[in-house]
N, C-alpha and C positions, 0 to 999 in steps of 0.2 A: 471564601471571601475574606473571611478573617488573616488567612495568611497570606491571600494576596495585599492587602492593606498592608500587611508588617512590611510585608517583602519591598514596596513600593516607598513606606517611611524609611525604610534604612535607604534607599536610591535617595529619597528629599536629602535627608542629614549628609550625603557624600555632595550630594548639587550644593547645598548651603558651603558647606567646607568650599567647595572648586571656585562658586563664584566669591565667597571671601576673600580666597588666596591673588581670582585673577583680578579683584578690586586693587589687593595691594601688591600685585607683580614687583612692585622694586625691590620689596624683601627676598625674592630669587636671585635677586643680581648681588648679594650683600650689603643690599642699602635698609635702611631704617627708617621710621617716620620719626621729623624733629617735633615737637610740639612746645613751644615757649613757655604754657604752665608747668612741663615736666623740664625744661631744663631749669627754670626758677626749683623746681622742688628740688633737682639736683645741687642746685648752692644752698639750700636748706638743711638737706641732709648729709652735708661730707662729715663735716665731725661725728655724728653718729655713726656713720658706717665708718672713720677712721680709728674708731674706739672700738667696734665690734671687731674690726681685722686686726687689732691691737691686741685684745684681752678674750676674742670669743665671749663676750658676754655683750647684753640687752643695755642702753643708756634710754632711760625714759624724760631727762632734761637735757639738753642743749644750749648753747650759750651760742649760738653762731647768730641767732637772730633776733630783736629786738630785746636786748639785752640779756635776753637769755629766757626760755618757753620750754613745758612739756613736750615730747613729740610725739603724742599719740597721733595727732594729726598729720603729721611730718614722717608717716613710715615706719613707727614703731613696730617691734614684733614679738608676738605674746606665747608664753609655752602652752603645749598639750592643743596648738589652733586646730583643730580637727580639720575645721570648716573650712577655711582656708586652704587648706591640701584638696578638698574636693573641689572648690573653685579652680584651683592651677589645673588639676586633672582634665576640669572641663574646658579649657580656655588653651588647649595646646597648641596652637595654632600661634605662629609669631602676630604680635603687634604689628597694622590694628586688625587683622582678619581677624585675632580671637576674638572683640567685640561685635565685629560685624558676624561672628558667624553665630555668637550669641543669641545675637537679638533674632536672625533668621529661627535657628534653632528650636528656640524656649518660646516661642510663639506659634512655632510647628505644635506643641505640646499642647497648649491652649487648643488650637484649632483641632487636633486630635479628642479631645475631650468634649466639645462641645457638639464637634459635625460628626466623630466615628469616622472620618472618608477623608484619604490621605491629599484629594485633588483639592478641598475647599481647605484645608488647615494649609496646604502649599500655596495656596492662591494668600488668603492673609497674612502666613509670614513674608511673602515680598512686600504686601502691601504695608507693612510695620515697618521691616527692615531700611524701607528703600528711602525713610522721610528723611529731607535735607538735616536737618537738627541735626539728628547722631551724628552726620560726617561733619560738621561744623563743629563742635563739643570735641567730637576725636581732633580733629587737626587742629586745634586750641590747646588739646591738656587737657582736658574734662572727664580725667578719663575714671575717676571714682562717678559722676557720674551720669555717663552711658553706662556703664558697667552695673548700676544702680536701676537703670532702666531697663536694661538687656533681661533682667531677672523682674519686672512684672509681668508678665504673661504666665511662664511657668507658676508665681504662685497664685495667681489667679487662679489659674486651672484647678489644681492641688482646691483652694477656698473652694469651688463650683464642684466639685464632683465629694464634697461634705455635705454643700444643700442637695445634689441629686443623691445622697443617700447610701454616697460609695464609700463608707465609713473609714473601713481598712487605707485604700491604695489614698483618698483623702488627706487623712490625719500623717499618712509618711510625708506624699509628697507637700503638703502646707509646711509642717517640718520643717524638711530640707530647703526649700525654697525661701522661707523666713529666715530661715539659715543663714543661706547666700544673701540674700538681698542685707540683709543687715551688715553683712560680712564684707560687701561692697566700699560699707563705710559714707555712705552721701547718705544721713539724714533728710535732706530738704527731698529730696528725689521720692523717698521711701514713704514720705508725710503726704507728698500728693496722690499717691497710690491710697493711703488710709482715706483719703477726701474721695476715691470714683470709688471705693470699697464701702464705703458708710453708704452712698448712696444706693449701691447694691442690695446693703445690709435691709436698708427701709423698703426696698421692692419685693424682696424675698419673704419679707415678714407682713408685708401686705398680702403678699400671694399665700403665704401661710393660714391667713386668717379667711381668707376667701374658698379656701379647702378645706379648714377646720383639719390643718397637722400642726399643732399648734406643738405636739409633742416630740414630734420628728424635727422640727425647727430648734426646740430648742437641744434636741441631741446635738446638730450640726453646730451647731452655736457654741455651745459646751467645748467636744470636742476642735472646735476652731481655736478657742481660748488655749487649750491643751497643749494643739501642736504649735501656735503661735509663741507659748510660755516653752517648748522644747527649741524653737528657731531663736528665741532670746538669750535661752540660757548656753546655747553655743555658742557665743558671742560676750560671754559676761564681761570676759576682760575688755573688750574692747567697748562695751556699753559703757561698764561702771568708771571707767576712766575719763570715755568723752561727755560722762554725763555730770563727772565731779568736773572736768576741766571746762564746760561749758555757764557752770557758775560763775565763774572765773571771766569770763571774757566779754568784748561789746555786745552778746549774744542776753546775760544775765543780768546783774544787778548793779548799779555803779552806784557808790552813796555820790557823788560828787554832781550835783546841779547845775551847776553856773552856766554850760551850755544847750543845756537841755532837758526840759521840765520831765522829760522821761526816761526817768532810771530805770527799770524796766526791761528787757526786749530792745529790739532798735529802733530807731526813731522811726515814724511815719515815711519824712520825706525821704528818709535810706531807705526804705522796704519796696517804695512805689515809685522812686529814680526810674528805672526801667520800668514802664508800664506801655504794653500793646495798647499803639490805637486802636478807637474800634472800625475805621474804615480798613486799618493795617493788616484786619485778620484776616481779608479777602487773599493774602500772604498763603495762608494753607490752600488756595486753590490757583491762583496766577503767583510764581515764583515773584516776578518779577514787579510784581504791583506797584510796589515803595521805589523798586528802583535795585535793590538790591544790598549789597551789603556800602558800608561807611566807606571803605578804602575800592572804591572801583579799578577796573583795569581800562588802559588810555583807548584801547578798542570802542569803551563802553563811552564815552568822553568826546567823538567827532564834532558834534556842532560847536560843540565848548571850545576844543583846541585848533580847531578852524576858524573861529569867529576872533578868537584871542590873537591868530597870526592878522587877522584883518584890521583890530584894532590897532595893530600897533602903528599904521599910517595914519591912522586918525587921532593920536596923542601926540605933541611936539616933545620927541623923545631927546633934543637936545637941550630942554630944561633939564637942569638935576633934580629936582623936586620929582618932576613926569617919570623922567628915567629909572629913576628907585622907585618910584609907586609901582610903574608897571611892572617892573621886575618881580616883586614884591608877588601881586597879583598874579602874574603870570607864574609863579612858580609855587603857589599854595594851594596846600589840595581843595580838590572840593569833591563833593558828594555826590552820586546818582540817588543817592537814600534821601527820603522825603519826610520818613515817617516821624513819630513825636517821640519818640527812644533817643537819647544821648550820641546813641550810635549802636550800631550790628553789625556783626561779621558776615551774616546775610538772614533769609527768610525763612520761618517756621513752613517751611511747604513742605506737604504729605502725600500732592500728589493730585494730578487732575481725577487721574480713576476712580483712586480711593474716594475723593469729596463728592465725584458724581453718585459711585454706589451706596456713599452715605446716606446721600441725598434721595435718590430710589428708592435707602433701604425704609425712610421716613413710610411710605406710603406702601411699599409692598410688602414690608415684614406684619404678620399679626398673627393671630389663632395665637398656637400655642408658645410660640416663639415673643407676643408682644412685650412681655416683661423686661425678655434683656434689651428690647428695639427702647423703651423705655429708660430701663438702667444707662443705655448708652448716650442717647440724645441727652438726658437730663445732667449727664457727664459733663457731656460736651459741652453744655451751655455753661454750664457752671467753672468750667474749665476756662472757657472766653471768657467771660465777664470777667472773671479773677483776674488773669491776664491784662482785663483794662486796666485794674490798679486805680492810681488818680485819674481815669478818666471815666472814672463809675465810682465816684468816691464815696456814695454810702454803705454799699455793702461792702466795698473794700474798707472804709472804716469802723465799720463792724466788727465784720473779719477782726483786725488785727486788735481791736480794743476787749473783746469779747469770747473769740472764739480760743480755746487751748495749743495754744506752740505757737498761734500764727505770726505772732510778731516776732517768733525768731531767726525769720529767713526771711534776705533781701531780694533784691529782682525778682518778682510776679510774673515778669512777663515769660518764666520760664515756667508757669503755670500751665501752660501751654501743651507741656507733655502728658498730661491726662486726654487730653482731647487727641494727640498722637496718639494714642493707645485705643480711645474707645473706638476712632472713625475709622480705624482698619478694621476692627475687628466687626463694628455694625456693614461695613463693607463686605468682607466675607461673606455677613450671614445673612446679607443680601442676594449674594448670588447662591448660596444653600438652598435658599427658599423657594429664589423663582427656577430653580429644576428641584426640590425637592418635595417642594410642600405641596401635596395635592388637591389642596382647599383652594387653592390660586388658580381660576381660570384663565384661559389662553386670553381670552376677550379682557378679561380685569387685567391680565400683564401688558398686552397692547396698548390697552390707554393706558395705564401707566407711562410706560414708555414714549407713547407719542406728548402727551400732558407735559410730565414731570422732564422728559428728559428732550421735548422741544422747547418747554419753557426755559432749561438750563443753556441749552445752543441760543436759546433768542436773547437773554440777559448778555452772554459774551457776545456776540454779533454786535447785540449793542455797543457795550464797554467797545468793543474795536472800531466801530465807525463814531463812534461821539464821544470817546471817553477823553481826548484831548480837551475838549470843552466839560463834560460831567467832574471834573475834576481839579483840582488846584495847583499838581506839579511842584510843591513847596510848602516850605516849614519856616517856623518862628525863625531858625538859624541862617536862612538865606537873609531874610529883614535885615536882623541884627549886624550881618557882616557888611550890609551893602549900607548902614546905617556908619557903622565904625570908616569905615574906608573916607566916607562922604565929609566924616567931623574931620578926620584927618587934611583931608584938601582943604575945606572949608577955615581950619587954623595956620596951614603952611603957603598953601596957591589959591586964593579967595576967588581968583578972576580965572581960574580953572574948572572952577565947582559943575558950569554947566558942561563943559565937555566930559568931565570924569561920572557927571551924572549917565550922560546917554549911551560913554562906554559900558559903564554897571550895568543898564538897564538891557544892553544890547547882550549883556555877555551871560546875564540872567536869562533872556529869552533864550539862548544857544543850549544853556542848559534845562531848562524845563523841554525841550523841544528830545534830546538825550533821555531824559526819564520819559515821555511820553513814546518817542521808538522805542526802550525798553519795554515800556507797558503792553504796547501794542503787538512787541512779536512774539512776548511772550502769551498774550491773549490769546492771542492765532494760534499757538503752539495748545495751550490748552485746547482750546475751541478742537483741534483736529485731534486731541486724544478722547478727550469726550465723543466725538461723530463715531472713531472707529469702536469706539465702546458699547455706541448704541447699537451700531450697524450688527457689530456680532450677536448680542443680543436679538434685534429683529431680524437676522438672517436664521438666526435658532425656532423664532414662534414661526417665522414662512417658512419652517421647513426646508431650507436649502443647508444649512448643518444640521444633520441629524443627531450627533453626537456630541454630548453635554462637556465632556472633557476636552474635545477643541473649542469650545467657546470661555471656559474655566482658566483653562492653559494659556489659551491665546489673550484673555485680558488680563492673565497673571503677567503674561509675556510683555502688555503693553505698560502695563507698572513699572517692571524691570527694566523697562526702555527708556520710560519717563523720568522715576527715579535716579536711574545710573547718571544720564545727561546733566541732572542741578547736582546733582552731589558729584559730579567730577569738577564741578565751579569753585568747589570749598574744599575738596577733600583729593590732590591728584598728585602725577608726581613732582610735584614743586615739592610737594611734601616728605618728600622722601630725598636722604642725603648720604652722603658711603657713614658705615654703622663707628668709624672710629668718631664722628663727629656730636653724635647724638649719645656714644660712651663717655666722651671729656669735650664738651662743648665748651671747655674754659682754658682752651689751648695758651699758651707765654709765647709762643714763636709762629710765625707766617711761614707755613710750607707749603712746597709747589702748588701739592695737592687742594691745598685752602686756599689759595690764588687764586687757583684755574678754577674752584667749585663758587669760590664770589662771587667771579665773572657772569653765571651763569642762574644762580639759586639766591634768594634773597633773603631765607634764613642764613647762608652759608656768608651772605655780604653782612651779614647782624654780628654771626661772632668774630669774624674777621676783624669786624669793625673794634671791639672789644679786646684784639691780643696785646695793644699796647696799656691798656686800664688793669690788664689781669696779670702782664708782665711787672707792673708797680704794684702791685699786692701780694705777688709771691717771691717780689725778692726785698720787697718789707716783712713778711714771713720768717725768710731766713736770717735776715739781719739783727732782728729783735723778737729771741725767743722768749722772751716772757708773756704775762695775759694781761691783755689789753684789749679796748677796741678802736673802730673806727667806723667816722662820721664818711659815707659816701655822699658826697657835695657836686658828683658829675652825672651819676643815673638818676633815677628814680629813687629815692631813700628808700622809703616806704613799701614801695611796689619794684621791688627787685632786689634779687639775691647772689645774684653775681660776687658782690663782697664778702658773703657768707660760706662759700665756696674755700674761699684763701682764709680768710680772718674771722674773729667775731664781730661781726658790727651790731650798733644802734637803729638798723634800718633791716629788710628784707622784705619779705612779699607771704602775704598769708592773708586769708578772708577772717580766719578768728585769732584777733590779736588780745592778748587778756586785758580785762578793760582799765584796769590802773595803768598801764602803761600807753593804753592809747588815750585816755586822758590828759596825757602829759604831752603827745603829741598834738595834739588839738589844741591845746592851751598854750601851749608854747612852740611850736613850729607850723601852725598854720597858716597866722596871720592874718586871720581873720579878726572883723572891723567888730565882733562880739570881746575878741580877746585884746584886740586895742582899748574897747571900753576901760578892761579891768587893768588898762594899766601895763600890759605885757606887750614887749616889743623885741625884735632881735637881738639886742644886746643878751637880752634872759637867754638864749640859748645858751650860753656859754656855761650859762651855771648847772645845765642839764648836764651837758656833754662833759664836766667836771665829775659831776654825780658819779657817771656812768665809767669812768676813768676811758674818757676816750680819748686815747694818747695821739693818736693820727684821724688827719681831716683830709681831705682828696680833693681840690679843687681841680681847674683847669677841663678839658674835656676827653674825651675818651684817645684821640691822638696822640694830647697831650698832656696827658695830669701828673698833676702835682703833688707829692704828699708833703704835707706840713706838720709838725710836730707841735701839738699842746702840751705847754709846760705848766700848763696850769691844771691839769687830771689829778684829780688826788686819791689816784692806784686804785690798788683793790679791795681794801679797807682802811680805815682811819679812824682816830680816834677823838671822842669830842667831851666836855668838862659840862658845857650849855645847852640847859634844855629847853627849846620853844613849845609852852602848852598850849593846843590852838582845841575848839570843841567840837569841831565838826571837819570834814572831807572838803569840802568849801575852803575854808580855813588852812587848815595844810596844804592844798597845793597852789594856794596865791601865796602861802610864805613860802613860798620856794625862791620867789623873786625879790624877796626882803631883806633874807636873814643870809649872813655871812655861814655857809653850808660848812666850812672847814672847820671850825670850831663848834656852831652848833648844832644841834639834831632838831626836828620837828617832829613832836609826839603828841596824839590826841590824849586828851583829859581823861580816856576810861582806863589810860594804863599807871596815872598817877602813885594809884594805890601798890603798884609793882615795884617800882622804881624808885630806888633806894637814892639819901642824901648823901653830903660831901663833899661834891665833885669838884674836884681843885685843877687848873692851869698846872698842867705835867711834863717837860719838854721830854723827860727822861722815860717814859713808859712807851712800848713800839706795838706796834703790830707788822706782822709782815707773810704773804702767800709762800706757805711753805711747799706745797703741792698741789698738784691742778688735774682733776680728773671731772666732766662735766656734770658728773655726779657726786662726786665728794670732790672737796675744799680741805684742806688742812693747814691751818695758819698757827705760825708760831707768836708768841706774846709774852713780852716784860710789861707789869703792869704793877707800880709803884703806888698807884693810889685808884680810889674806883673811878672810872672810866665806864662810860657807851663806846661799843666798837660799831662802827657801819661800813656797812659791805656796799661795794656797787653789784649787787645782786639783787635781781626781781622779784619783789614780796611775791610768795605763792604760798596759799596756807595749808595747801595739801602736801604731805609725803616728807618736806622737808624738815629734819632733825638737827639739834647742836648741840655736840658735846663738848664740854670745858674741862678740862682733865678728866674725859671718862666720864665726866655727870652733866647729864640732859639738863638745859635750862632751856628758858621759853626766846623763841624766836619772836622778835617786835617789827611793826609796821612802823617805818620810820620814814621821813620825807616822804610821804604817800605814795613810794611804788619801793622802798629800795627794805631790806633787812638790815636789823641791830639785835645786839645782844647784851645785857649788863656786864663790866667784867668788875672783879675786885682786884685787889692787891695779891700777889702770888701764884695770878693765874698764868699759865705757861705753855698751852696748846688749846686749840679750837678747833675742830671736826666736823664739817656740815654737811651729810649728806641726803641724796633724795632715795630714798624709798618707801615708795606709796605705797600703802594698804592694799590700794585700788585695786592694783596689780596683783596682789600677794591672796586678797580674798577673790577675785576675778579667775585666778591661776585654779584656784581650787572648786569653783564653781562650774566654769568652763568642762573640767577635765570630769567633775560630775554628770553632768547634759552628757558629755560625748557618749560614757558610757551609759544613759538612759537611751539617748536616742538610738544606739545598736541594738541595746536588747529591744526597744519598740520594733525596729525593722526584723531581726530576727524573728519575735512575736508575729506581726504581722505578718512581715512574707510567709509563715505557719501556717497560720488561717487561712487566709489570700490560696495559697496553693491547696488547702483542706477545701474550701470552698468550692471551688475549679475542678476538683476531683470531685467531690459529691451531685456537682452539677450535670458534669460530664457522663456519669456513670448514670442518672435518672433516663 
């Protein structure tokens, strides 16, 4: 038996690899998947990898984006990574099969662990694999983390076979898998695995005291600490870096107040932006609940863009006021999505099967199995609620005022992937029980089934004949638009108002009518996976299937049908483009091939779009080799990396920006009616983008842009006579908007006691960038009398060092984001470079762990095989 089971896992792991590959068939044809998060990471990282092809050596700071950032986050790469080599080992499979064959994979393991029997571990790795999420997150960029999720099964498994006792293979595989998962690199992902893991933790320790193994419990327990502290310390370098650089950023501590009472963590209303409604969760069982994702396809859109060709005889489209409105209207998008989220790329759905066998598994799972039916449901719930965010606001403000890390990660609603994790797997051991558990009578699984699983057909039946009426069809943002539209008429065409009223209101019913077909076919669609789900089920207890494995297979089979169908909505081959596009997605010239691919692919119509913006950056590039930056004034500053690619800019695209620097974008480039209070208006930019020596601004739009030259940048360092003492964070960076920045510096009062007198108006003393390397700086200096030199370089207190002829002197926080340094009279070079500790103690800790954790595995595989022979031989 046992080697039938092996024989038949190695056939699962060849099927997971097959359906992987045939998910992403375009990769046979030499195409690639684009993903918009990775081609932004790819303008974040060209200087680093243009310096590693340079010098063969590691840069752990960057200058290419906002003003210059560590890149442990951005693709850094650490010596002696053990961990990491067994991750690519595992993952060989081209992008995105190796994620998807991941997640199939490492949840085969799981299931292997808990059932022994390779048909019920094959049944919930589909049912894991198959949830819409993953292929949404893949075809976004998300790919640290899926890749993050791909690896909670397996180390779940590894945690459970500690409490069942299995000490040896346990303690390896927790290990390795804490290993991987950390090695992923997604924190947030990793933190909501410790949230369905605690809860584990209190059922096992309950169950412990109810057997009185109080001492076996805390073996397991012990031993968890052990291999979890071996999975950590593989990972040191890349811990101790994001965990010093996480100080540092919107994630940590800001002294600066003025916009928000919470320095701390992030703010509330960031954390709970994205929060699942709670009607929205009905998402993990009808895809289509909400409507779908934010940007629908015109298929999905009939009543809307039928109703919109009717209206246009009913508006007198020969007024020009009518004429531009309707245009207006008729060419802005609008939403099938309903729900209370800002917007979604689409729905947390896992799957009709999987939610029915959840649902069953409530009532049929007990005896000796109720613990984890317990551990899992109390998951779940806890996982939803979370997911409401503000719209469960006390224990979400709990949460995040009380509870340890929560306030470091934003969107909740991606809380969500806990309950993706436990619902497949109380699914599986759902269907484990009713063929395996013998405590289950034939008559107790009947009703069951007729109970639970005609109350679930009768609830959809319902939703499909009344849910047009049970339901609303719309959100605060249909109001608001059809509200804005209405002030508009009401100021330009007054004696319009009632006709542009009854178009809105007509074109509003078009589309609620569009989300309610959606609703409905996808209800029917559930509805008929559920029936054949039950059907096989009750075809098994009347004995017309005898065999337990076509009814296992066959509703693994209908998952696999169910899943494949929404995740080819989000994840197909739109997604995929020829591989030179997705290798330099920042092409300077339009070829044949990028024509004819625009024509047809609307990622390939994005960078198209972009060859005349990235042709003005690379041949500003070549024209002006010195170090400077630039303000992108045509994309997204902030949220896009495009610039960072060709140049260093002031702008790019990252979720953890360090928080002195996003400070200064908040105060000064947001524009908000907080920062008009205090006085700050457009003009202040100018003075930032001085700071920051940002010598070119890019107006115009992506067709046509314009680069303009600021002559008012004052380089890359300078030198100032004038010191502003201000006492607080507060304080320095409202004088940013005050004080004449080329002459003076801005220094808080606790460096007084450093900072020597004198300072005398000097025309004659220079500073100038002798060398540029994004790690070391070396700047030449005549300095006639003492003088502050200031860098447009980004205060960061970790790693970086400066040397004045050879001798360290202290780096200063100066104009509250930027470096200064004291100089005297006869100083004559300056030397700044970054190297962290971080790294250098990390290096040597890391390469510590690896070889702890071989001799564990040698050790153990010892045992483990001593073991196995003593057994064998009784």
């Amino acid at each position: 038996m046992k080697n039938k089971n092996l024989i038949f896992s190695a056939f699962a792991i060849v099927v997971f690899a097959i359906l992987a590959m045939v998910y992403s068939s375009p990769v046979l044809s030499d195409n690639s998947i684009i993903q918009p998060d990775i081609v932004n990471y790819k303008g974040s990282a060209q200087e680093m990898q243009n310096f590693k092809d340079q010098t063969g050596e590691n840069t752990y700071w960057s200058n290419a984006m906002f003003g210059g950032m560590p890149t442990y986050q951005t693709g850094a790469q650490y010596d002696f990574d053990l961990i990491k080599a067994i991750d690519h080992f595992i993952r060989f499979l081209p992008r995105p099969a190796d994620y998807i064959f991941l997640l199939f994979a490492g949840f085969f393991i799981l299931g292997m662990v808990l059932f022994k029997n390779w048909k019920y571990a094959f049944a919930g790795s589909v049912f894991f694999a198959v949830g819409a999420y993953f292929f949404i997150i893949i075809g976004a960029g998300h790919n640290a983390k899926v890749h993050a999720i791909a690896y909670f099964a397996p180390l779940v498994a590894g945690i459970i076979l500690l409490y069942q006792r299995k000490f040896i293979l346990g303690f390896l595989l927790t290990a390795l898998f804490m290993g991987l998962e950390l090695s992923a690199n997604h924190p947030q992902m990793t933190y909501y695995l410790f949230l369905v893991m605690l809860v584990y933790f209190i059922f096992e320790l309950i169950q412990a005291f109810k057997t009185k193994e109080i001492k076996s419990f805390a073996i397991s327990t012990g031993l968890l600490i052990g291999a979890c502290m071996i999975g950590v310390g593989l990972n040191s370098t890349r811990l101790l870096t994001t965990y010093e650089y996480s100080q540092e950023t919107i994630r940590g501590k800001s002294e600066m107040t003025l916009l928000n009472d919470k320095n701390d963590g992030l703010d509330h209303g960031y954390i709970t932006n994205w929060s699942y409604g709670k009607l929205e969760t009905f998402n993990l069982f009808i895809p289509n609940f909400m409507g779908g994702g934010s940007q629908p396809k015109e298929e999905n859109l009939k009543n809307y863009v039928a109703e919109i060709q009717k209206q246009q005889y009913v508006v007198d489209l020969n007024d020009e006021f009518n004429s531009q409105m309707f245009q207006y209207i008729a060419t802005s998008p609008v939403s099938t999505y309903w729900g209370d989220q800002p917007g979604t790329s689409g729905p947390a759905y896992q799957g009709a099967v999987v939610v029915f066998l959840f649902l069953l598994g409530l009532f049929l799972v007990r005896n000796n199995w109720s613990r984890y039916k317990w551990w899992l449901f109390a998951a779940t719930v806890l996982s939803i609620i979370l997911a409401w965010g503000k719209n469960f606001e006390g224990l979400t403000n709990f949460m995040i005022d009380y509870f340890p890390m929560y306030d470091k990660f934003r969107a909740v609603s991606s809380m969500l992937v806990m309950a993706e994790f436990t619902m497949p797997l109380l699914a599986a051991l759902t269907l484990y029980v009713f063929f395996k558990d013998e405590n289950l009578t034939d008559e107790y699984k009947k009703k069951i089934l007729i109970y639970a699983g005609g109350g679930t057909v009768a609830v959809l039946v319902l939703f499909y004949v009344a849910g047009g009426s049970l339901f609303d069809f719309s959100n605060e943002y249909d109001l608001m638009s059809k509200q804005q539209y209405l002030e508009v008429v009401k100021q330009y065409n007054q004696q319009a108002y009632g006709t542009w009223d009854t178009v809105l209101n007509n074109l509003e019913k078009a589309l609620k009518q569009d989300r309610i077909d959606l609703f409905k076919a996808d209800t029917l669609r559930t509805l008929l996976f559920v029936i054949l789900t039950l059907a096989l089920l009750f075809l098994y207890q009347l004995k017309k299937i005898k065999q337990p494995i076509v009814v296992v297979l066959g509703i693994a089979g209908l998952a696999l049908i169910d899943g494949w169908q929404i995740d080819k909505r989000y994840l197909n081959d739109e997604n995929f483009v020829d591989k030179m596009f997705v290798e330099s997605p920042f092409p300077t010239q339009i070829s044949t091939k990028l024509m004819e691919g625009a024509s047809k692919n609307y990622h390939l119509a994005g960078i198209a779009q972009k060859v005349a913006f990235n042709k003005s950056l690379d041949s500003l590039k070549q024209a002006d080799q010195s170090q400077f930056r630039v303000f992108d004034n045509v994309n997204s500053t902030f949220n896009d990396a495009t610039t960072s690619y060709f140049v260093n800019s002031i702008g790019g695209y990252h979720g953890a920006k360090l928080h002195n620097y996003q400070d200064v974008i908040d105060m000064y480039f947001s524009g908000s009616e907080k920062t008009k209070q205090l006085g700050i208006s457009t003009v202040h930019i100018q003075k930032i983008l001085n700071l920051l020596n940002t010598k070119y601004i890019v107006h115009g739009n992506l067709q046509s842009p314009m680069v303009q030259q600021n002559n008012e940048a004052f380089g890359n360092a300078w030198l100032v006579s004038n010191v502003k003492w201000v006492q607080n964070a507060n304080d320095e960076i409202l004088a940013l908007k005050d004080e004449n920045l080329r002459s003076t510096v801005i220094l808080q009062s606790n460096l007084q006691s450093k900072i020597g007198k004198g300072f005398l108006p000097d025309t004659n003393s220079t500073i100038q960038l002798k060398s540029y390397q994004p790690n070391k700086l070396v700047y030449s200096t005549n300095i006639n009398s003492p003088k502050i030199a200031v860098f447009s370089e980004i205060y960061y207190p970790h790693g970086w060092t400066i040397k004045v002829d050879g001798k360290e002197r202290e780096i200063l926080k100066a104009n509250y984001f930027l470096r200064a340094v004291q100089l005297e009279p006869g100083d004559k070079e300056i030397v700044m470079e970054f190297q962290p500790n971080s790294v250098k103690i990390g290096n040597y800790a890391t390469l510590s762990f690896n070889i702890a954790f071989l001799l564990f595995v040698v050790t153990g595989g010892f045992f483990w095989w001593k073991q196995r022979k003593e057994s064998s031989s009784l």
